[in-house]
C-alpha positions as CSV (number, residue, x, y, z in Angstrom):
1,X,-1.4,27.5,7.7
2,X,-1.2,29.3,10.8
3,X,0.3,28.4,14.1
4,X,-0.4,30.0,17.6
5,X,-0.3,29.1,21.0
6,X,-1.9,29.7,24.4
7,X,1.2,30.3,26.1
8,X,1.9,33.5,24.0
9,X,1.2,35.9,21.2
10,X,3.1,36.4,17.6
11,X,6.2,38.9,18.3
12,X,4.7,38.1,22.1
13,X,7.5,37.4,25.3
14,X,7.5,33.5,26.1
15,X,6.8,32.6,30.3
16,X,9.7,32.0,31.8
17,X,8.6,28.8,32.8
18,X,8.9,27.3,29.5
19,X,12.9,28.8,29.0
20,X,16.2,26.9,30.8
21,X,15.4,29.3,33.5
22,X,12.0,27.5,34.6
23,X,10.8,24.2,34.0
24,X,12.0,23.8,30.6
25,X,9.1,22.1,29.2
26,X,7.7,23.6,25.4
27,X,4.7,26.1,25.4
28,X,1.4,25.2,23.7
29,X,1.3,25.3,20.2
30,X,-1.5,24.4,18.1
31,X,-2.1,24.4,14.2
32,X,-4.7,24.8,11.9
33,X,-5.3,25.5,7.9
34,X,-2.9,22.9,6.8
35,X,-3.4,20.9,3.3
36,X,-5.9,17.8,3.2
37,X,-2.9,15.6,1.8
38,X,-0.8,16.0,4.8
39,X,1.0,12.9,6.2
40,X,2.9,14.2,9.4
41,X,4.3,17.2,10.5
42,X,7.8,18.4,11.8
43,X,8.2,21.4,14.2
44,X,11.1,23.3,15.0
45,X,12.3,26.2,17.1
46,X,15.5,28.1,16.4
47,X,17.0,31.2,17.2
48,X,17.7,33.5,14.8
49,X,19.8,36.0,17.3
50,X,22.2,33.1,19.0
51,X,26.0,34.1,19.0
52,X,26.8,30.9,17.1
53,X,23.8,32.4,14.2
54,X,20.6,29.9,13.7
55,X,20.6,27.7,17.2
56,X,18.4,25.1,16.8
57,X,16.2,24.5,20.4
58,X,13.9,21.1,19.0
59,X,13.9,19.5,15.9
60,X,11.0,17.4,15.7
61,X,9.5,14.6,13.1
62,X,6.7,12.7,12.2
63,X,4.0,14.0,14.1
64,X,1.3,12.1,12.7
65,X,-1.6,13.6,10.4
66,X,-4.6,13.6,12.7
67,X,-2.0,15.4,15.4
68,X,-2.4,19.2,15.3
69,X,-1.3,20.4,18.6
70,X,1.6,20.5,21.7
71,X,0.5,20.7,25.0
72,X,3.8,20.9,26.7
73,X,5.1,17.5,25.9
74,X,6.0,15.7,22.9
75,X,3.1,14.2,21.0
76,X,3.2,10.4,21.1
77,X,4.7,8.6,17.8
78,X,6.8,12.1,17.4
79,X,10.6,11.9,16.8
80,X,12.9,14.1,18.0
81,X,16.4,14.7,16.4
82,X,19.9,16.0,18.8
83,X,19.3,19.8,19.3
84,X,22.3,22.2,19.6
85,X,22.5,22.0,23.1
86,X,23.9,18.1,22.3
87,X,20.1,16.5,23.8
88,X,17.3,15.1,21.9
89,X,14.5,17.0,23.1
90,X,13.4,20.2,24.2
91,X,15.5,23.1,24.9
92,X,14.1,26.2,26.1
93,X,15.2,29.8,25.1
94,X,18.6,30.3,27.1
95,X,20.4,33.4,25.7
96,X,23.8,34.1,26.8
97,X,22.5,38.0,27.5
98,X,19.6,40.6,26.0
99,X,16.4,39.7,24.5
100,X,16.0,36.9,21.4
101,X,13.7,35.9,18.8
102,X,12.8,32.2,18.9
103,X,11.1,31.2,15.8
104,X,8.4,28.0,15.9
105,X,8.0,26.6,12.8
106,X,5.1,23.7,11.4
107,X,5.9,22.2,8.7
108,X,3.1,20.0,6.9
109,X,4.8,17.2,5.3
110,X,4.0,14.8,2.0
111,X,5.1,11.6,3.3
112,X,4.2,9.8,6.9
113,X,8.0,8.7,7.9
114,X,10.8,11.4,7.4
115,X,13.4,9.2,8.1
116,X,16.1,12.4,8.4
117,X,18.9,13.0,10.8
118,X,20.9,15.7,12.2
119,X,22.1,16.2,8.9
120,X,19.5,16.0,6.3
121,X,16.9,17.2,8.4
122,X,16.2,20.5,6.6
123,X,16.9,19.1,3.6
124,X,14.3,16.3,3.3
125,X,11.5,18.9,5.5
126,X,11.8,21.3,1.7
127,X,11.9,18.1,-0.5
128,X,8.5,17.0,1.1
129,X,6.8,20.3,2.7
130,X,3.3,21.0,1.6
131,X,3.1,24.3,3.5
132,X,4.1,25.9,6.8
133,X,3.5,28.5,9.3
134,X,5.8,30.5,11.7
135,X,5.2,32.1,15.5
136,X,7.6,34.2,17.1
137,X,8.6,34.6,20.4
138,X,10.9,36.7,22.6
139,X,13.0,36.0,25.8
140,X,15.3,38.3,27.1
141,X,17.7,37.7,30.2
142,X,19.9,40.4,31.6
């Protein structure tokens, strides 16, 4: 699979404008190369470099089959699970101080409704993943 987005490059800084010090809203992401027996999908974005270790930004689920891009909004029939800043949504990269990595992650799933919470989320995303792919981004703040 692979996963890329207009917004930025692999290892690439994220705009501002999509970070708790702009608009807030996710970047594009699009995805392509996944298995023919997908069901849905579920995208995340954590960071890897938080004080607190793996901050999770979005935690989303059951993004249906024939869906295979964001454009800055969740896609409809999407769910979305509390994030670590205590919201279900979106929460753009927001470090404390210095420059972190925010890892997006697609994950193609084997069944059409995850049915997962906060805290079997990851749990049932490796009982039923078919594949995944990863993009990287940075944002620093001084």
């Amino acid at each position: 699979m692979i996963l890329e987005s207009n917004d930025f490059k692999n290892n690439g800084n994220i705009p501002e404008r999509f970070s708790c010090d702009g608009e807030n809203i996710p970047p594009h992401l699009r995805w392509s190369g996944f298995p023919s027996e997908t069901k849905s999908f579920a995208l995340t974005i954590r960071d890897p470099d938080a004080p607190s270790g793996d901050f999770k930004h979005w935690l989303v689920f059951d993004i249906p089959k024939d869906v295979n891009e964001v454009n800055h909004a969740l896609p409809e029939g999407a769910r979305e699970i509390v994030n670590d800043f205590g919201e279900a949504g979106y929460g753009g990269p927001c470090p404390p101080s210095g420059t972190h990595r925010y890892v997006f992650t697609i994950y193609a799933l084997s069944v059409e409704n995850l049915a997962a919470g906060r805290d079997d989320f990851f749990g049932k995303i490796e009982k039923h993943k078919l594949d995944s792919a990863k993009l990287i981004g940075m944002y620093g703040r001084a």
